[in-house]
C-alpha positions in Angstrom: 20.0 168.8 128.3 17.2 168.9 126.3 14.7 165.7 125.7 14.1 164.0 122.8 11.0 163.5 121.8 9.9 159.8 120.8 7.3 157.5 120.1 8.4 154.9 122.3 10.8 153.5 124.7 11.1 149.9 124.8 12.4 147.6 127.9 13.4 144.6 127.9 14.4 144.2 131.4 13.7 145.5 134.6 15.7 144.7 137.8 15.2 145.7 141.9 18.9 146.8 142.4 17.8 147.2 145.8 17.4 143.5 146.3 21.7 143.7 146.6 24.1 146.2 148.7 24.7 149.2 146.0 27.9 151.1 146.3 27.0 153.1 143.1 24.6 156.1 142.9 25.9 157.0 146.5 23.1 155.7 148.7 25.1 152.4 149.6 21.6 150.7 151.0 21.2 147.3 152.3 18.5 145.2 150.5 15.4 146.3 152.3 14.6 142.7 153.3 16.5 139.9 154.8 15.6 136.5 154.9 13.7 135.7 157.9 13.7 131.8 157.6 16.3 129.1 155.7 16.0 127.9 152.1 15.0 125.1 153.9 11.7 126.1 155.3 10.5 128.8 152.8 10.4 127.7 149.1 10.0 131.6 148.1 11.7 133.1 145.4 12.5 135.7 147.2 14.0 133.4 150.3 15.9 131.2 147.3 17.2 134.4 145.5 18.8 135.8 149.4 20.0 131.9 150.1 22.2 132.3 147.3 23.7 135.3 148.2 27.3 136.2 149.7 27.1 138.5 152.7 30.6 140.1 152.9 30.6 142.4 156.2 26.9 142.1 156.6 26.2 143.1 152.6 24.6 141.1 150.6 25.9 140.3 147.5 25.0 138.7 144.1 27.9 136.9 141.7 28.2 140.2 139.6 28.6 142.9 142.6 31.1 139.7 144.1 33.2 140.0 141.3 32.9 143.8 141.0 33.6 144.2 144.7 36.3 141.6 144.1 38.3 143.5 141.4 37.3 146.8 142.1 36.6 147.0 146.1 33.1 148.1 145.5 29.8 146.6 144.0 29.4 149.9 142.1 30.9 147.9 138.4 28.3 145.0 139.2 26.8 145.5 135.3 30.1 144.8 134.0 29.4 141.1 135.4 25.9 141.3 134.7 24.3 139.0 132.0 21.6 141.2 131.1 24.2 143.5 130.0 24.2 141.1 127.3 21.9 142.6 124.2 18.5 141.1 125.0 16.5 140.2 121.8 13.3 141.6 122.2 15.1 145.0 122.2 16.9 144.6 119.1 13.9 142.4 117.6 11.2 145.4 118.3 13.8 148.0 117.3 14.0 146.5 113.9 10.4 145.6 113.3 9.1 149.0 114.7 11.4 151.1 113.0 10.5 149.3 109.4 6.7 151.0 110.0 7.8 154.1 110.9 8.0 154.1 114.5 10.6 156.5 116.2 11.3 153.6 119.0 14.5 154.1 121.6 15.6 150.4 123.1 16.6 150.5 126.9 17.8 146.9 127.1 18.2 146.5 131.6 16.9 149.0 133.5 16.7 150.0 137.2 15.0 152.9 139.0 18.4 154.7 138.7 18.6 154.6 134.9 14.9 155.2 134.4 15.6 158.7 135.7 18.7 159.2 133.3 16.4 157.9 130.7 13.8 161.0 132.0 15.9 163.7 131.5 16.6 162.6 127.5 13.3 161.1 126.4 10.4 162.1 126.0 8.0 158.9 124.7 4.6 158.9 124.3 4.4 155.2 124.7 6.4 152.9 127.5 6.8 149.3 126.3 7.5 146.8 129.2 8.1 143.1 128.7 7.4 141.2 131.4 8.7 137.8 129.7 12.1 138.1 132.0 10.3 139.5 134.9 8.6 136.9 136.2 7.4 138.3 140.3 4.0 140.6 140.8 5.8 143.1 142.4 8.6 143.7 140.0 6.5 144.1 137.7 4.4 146.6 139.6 7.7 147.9 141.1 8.7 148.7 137.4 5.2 150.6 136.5 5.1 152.6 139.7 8.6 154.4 138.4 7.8 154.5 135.3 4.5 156.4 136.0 6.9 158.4 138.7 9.4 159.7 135.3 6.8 159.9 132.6 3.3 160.2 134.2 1.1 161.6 130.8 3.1 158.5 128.9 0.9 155.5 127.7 2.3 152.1 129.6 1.6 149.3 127.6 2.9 146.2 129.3 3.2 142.7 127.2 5.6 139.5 127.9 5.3 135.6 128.1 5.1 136.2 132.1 1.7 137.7 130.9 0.6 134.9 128.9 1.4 132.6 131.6 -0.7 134.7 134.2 -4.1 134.8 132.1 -3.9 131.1 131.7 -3.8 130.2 134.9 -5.6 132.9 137.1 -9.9 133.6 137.1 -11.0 136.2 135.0 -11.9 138.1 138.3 -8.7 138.0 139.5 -6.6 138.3 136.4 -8.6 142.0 135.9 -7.8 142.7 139.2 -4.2 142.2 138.6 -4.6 144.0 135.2 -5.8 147.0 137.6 -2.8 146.6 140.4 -0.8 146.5 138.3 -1.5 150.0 136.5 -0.8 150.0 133.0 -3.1 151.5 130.3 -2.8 148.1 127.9 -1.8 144.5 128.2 -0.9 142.8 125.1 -1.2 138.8 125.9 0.6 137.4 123.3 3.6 135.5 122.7 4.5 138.1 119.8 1.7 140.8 119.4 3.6 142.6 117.0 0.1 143.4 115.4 -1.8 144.5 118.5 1.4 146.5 119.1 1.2 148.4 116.0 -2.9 149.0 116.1 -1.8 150.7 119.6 0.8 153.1 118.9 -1.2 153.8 115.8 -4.2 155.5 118.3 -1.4 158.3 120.1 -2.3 158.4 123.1 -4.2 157.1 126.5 -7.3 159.0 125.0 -6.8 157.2 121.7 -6.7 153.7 123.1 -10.6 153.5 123.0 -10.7 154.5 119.9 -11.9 151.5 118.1 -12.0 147.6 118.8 -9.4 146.7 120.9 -6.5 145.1 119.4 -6.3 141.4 119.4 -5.6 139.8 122.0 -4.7 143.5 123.9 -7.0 144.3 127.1 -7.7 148.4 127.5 -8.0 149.9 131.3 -9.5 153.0 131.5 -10.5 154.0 135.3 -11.6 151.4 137.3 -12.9 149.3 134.2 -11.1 146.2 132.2 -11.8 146.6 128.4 -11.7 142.6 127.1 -9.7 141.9 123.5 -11.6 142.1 120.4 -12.8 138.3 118.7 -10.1 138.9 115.5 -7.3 137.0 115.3 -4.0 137.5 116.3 -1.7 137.1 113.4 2.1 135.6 114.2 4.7 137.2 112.1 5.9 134.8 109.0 9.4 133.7 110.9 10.9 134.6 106.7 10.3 138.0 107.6 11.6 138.4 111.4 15.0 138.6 111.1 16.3 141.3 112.9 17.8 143.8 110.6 20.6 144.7 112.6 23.0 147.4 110.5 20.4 148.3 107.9 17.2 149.3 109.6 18.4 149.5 114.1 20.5 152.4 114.7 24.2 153.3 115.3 23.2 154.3 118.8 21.3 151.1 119.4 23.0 149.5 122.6 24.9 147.1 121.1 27.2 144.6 123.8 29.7 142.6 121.8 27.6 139.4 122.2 23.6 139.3 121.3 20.8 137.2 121.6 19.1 136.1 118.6 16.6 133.4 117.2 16.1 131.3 114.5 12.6 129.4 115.5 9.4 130.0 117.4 8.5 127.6 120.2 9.6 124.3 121.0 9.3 120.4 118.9 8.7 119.0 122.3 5.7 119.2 124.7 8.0 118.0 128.6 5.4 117.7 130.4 6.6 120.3 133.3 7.5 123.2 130.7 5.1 125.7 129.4 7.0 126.9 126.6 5.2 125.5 123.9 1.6 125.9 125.7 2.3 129.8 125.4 4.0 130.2 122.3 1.9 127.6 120.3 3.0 125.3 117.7 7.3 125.4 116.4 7.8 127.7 113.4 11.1 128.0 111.9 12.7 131.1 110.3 13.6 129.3 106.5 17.7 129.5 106.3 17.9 131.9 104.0 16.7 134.3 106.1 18.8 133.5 108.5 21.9 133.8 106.5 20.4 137.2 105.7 20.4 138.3 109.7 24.5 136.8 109.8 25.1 139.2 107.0 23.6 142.1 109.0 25.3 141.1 111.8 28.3 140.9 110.1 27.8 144.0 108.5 27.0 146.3 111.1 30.7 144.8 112.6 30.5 145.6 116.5 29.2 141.7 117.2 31.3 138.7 117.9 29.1 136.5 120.1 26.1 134.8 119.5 23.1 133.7 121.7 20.2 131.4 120.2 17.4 131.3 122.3 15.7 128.8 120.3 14.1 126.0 122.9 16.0 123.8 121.2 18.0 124.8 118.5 19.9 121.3 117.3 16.1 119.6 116.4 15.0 119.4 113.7 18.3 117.4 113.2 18.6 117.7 109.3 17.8 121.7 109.7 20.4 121.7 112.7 23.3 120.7 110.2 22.4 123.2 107.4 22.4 125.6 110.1 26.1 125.0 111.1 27.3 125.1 107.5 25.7 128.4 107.5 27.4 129.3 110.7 31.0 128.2 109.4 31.0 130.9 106.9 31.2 133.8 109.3 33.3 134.1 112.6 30.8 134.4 115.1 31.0 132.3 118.1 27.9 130.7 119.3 25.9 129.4 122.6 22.7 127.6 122.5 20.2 125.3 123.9 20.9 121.8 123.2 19.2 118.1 123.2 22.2 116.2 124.2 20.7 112.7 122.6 21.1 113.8 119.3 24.9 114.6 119.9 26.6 112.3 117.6 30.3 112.6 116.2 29.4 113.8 113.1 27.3 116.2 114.3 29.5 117.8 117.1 32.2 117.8 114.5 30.1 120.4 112.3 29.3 122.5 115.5 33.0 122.9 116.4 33.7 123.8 112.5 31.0 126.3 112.8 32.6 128.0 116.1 30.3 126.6 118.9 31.7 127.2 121.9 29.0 126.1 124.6 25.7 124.5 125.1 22.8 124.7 127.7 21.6 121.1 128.8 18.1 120.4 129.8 18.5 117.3 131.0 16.4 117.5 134.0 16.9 113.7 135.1 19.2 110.9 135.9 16.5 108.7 135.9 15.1 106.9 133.5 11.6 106.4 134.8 11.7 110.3 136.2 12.4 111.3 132.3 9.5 109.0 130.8 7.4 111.0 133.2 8.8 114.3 132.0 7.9 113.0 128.9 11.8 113.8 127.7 12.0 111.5 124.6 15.6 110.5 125.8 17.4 107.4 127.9 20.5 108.3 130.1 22.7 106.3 128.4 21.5 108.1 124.9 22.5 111.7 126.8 25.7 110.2 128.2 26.9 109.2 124.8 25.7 112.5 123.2 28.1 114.7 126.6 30.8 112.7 125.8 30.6 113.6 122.1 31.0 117.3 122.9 33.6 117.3 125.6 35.1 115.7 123.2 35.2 118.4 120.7 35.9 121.3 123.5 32.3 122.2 123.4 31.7 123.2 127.2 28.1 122.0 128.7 25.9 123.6 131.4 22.8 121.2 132.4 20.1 121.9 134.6 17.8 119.5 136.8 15.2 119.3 138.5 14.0 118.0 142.0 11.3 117.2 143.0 8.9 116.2 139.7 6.4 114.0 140.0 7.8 110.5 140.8 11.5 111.7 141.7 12.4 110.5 145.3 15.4 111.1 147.4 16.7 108.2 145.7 16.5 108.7 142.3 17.5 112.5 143.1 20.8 111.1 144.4 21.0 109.8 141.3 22.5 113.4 140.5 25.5 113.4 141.9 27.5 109.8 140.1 25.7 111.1 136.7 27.6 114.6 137.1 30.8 112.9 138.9 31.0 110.5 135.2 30.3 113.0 132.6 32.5 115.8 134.2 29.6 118.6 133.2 31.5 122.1 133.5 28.5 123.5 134.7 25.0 122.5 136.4 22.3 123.4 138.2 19.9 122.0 140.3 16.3 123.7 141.0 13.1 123.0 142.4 10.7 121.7 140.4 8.1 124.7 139.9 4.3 123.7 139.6 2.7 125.6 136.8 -0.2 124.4 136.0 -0.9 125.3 132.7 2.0 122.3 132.0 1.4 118.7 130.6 1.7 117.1 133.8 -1.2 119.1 135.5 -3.7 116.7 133.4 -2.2 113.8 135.3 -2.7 115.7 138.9 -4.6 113.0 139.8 -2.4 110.1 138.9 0.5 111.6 140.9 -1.5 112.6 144.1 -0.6 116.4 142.3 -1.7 119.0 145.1 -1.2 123.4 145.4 0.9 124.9 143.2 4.0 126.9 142.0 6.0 126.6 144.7 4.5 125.3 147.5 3.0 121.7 146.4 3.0 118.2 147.0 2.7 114.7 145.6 2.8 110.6 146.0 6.4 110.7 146.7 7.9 114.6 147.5 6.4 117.9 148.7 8.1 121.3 147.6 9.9 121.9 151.3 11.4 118.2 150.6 12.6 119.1 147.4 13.8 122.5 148.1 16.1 121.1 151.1 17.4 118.1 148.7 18.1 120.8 146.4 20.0 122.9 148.7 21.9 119.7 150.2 22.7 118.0 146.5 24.4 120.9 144.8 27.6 120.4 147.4 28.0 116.9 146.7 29.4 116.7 142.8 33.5 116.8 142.6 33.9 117.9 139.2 31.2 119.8 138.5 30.5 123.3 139.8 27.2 124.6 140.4 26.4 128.1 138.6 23.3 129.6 140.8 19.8 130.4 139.0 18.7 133.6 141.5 21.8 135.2 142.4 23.7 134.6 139.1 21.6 133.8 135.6 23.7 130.2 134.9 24.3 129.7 132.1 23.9 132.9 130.7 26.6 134.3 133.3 28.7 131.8 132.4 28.6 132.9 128.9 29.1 136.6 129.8 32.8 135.6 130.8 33.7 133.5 128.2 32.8 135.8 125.8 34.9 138.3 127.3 37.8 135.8 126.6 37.6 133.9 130.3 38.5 130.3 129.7 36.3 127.3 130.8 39.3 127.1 134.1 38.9 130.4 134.1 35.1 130.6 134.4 35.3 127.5 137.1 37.7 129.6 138.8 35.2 132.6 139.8 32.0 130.7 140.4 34.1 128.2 143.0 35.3 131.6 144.4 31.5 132.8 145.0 30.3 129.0 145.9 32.7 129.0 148.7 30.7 131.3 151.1 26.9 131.2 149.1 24.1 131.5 151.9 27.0 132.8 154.6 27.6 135.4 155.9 31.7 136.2 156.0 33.8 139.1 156.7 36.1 140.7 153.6 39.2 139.2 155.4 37.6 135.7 154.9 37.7 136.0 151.7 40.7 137.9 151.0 42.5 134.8 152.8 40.8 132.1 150.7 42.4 129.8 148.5 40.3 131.3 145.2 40.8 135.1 146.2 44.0 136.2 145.2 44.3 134.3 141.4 40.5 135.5 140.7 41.5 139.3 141.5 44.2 139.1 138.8 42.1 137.2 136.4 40.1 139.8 136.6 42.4 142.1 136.0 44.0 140.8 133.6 40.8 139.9 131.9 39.1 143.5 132.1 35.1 143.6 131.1 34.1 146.3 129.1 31.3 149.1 130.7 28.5 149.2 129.3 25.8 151.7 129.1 22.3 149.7 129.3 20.3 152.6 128.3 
């Protein structure tokens, strides 16, 4: 086969397959490293991501190769479980905006090093555009260049991505071009968008062509050994009215296209929680006007291969007012439709016109069940407010997946505990408990002081917790809720995996049904005859049967 030459090839996602046991591709490999030490002692992501794991024979296994190996006998149909199969948005939204200035872009939305080589033999790009903003780990990211350079060695890397952002905020300039250099791409765009920068680049053609100029806003050139810094101009957001992503008029038949996609209808967040740096890095909320957004439903509808929707909007039900003219809108088509939600602003009314308008699920941040840890958090909500808001939606059948976190400033043992009677009352479908992660371009570094605040990332400590306490409590709390079931953050994507079986017609008992299965033997190491003779084995195989996921082809 012949390659295609192209301007660019986009990726949203990179993943290490080889963190998991791979039947597929025929090398069968174990994950190269093990964990060496409990959850309980190393606060890694790395240690976290392999404490959440199923071993089954001695191969370790994540919740999509569980259910793969569970309906299929082998991990090798893991992507049919995988929720980055899911159409990622910075795919589609780059495939739209590119191809509207004449850019020949192809979208490959997950990746691996197997598919980059399928990718090799039928493109040809001049330019490779990574984003890091679901990356998140150094060496993925350099993991992801060093095969990249392997495939397409004379092609331009240009590497962008909030994990970007976050890294030049809080690293020296010394060290930051030193990463810039590890790392190994030709240019960094540190932007929250960049769409400008972007453009000026794959204007210039080629790694020769970079120089060529002032660099791009906010873009940094390396050429040899040496960092080139961004220019002083500006670095112009795209007016939300105009960001829609045209999806049947202007992306491509053969645009990978899942049945469910990701898609916005704001930039950035109206709240500033102190231990979130959303809003620091993508600056002040901007919201797409609602005609516009009707105008992306029409394309969706239009280009008719989409029936699910994602909004990744930080939180999509505030502005209140804007929220309900948003759901009218939605009413009108058939889509249904999973968000981010502030639960205090759940009334009856309101979860009445989300059920008209076909909402099927909301994502939680909750973070607390204390009252004093939330005014710390700088939340804006009481727990009996949030109670009254869940109730409102189980109510109307709209299922709920909440997320805390142990360990902030001020949280104790005690008022972690606090967890498990809040879940136990409200009968959350879904939750998940994580370590608080110290970033310290957040709020809550300015009040280091106040809180005895000491390290960072994942290894800290303060007044009343330090990380290994909290990553222990963690570990210990998520066994204690009765209703609830805990969906993992490192070894399954939460919410977002949760949403890749409903949306393939699971029910919320349905859903329960295979995360309980996997929950049974996370962190353990079990043999296949375990399993087989386990209470959850035998009705999850013919769910899964009965309920067969489509394959899809990421590239």
């Amino acid at each position: 086969m012949a390659t295609r030459a192209i301007d660019a090839l986009f990726i949203p996602y990179y993943h290490d397959v080889d963190r998991w046991h791979n039947d597929a591709n025929g090398d069968g490999q174990l994950p190269a490293e093990a964990p060496t030490v409990s959850v309980r002692t190393d606060a890694s992501r790395k240690a976290r991501m392999m404490g959440q794991g199923v071993r089954v024979d001695g191969k370790l296994v994540d919740f999509s190769r569980f259910l793969s190996w569970v309906r299929y006998g082998s991990t090798a149909e893991y992507e049919r479980y995988d929720s980055y199969t899911l159409t990622l948005l910075a795919g589609s939204y780059y495939q739209s905006f590119l191809r509207r200035h004449g850019i020949d872009v192809h979208v490959a939305n997950s990746v691996s090093r197997y598919t980059l080589q399928e990718l090799g033999r039928q493109y040809e790009p001049r330019f490779i555009l990574l984003s890091t903003t679901l990356l998140l780990e150094h060496l993925l990211v350099r993991e992801a260049i060093s095969n990249i350079r392997r495939i397409w060695p004379d092609a331009v890397v240009v590497l962008g991505g909030l994990f970007m952002v976050e890294i030049e905020k809080t690293t020296s300039r010394e060290v930051f071009h030193n990463m810039l250099r590890a790392y190994n791409a030709d240019a960094y765009v540190i932007s929250p968008g960049g769409e400008v920068a972007l453009l000026e680049l794959l204007k210039r053609g080629s790694r020769k062509g970079l120089l060529n100029g002032p660099n791009p806003p906010r873009t940094y050139i390396v050429s040899g050994n040496r960092v080139y810094e961004p220019s002083e101009c500006g670095d112009p957001a795209t007016d939300m009215a105009d960001s829609y992503v045209r999806w049947n008029s202007v992306v491509p038949e053969n645009h990978y296209l899942y049945h469910t996609v990701h898609t916005r209808t704001a930039r950035s967040c109206a709240f500033k929680c102190a231990f979130c740096n959303f809003p620091v890095n993508q600056g002040p909320l901007t919201l797409m006007p609602i005609e516009a957004f009707e105008r992306e439903l029409q394309e969706l509808r239009a280009c008719g291969r989409v029936k699910s929707l994602i909004f990744t909007d930080d939180t999509f039900n505030v502005p209140l007012l804007r929220f309900k003219e948003l759901c009218k809108v939605l009413a009108k088509y058939d889509f249904e439709w999973y968000s981010f939600f502030r639960a205090q602003y759940a009334d009856e009314g309101t979860a009445e016109l989300m059920k008209a308008a076909h909402c099927k699920g909301v994502f939680l941040g909750i973070e607390s069940a204390d009252d004093k840890i939330l005014e710390n958090m700088n939340k804006h909500a009481k727990t009996q407010v949030i109670k009254r808001g869940v109730a409102q939606l189980k109510k109307h059948d709209i299922r709920t997946h909440a997320n805390f976190v142990i360990g902030f400033p001020g949280d104790t043992e005690e008022t972690s505990w606090k967890l498990v009677p809040f879940l136990d009352e409200l009968e959350i479908d879904f939750f998940l408990l994580s370590p608080w992660y110290y970033v310290p371009s957040t709020p809550i570094h300015r009040r280091r002081e106040e809180f005895g605040l000491e390290g960072a990332w994942d290894d800290w400590k303060h007044n009343t917790m330090t990380s290994t306490e909290a990553f222990a409590l963690a570990e210990k709390l998520i066994k204690e809720p009765k209703y609830s079931v805990h969906a993992p953050d490192l070894s399954s994507n939460e919410f977002w995996s949760e949403i890749m079986l409903y949306c393939n017609g699971f029910t919320k008992d349905e859903c329960r049904l295979a995360f309980q299965a996997y929950n049974r033997y996370i962190g353990q190491d079990v043999s296949a005859a375990q399993v087989q003779a386990s209470p959850e084995y035998a009705p999850l195989r013919s769910l899964l049967v009965k309920r067969e996921m489509p394959k899809p082809q990421n590239y």
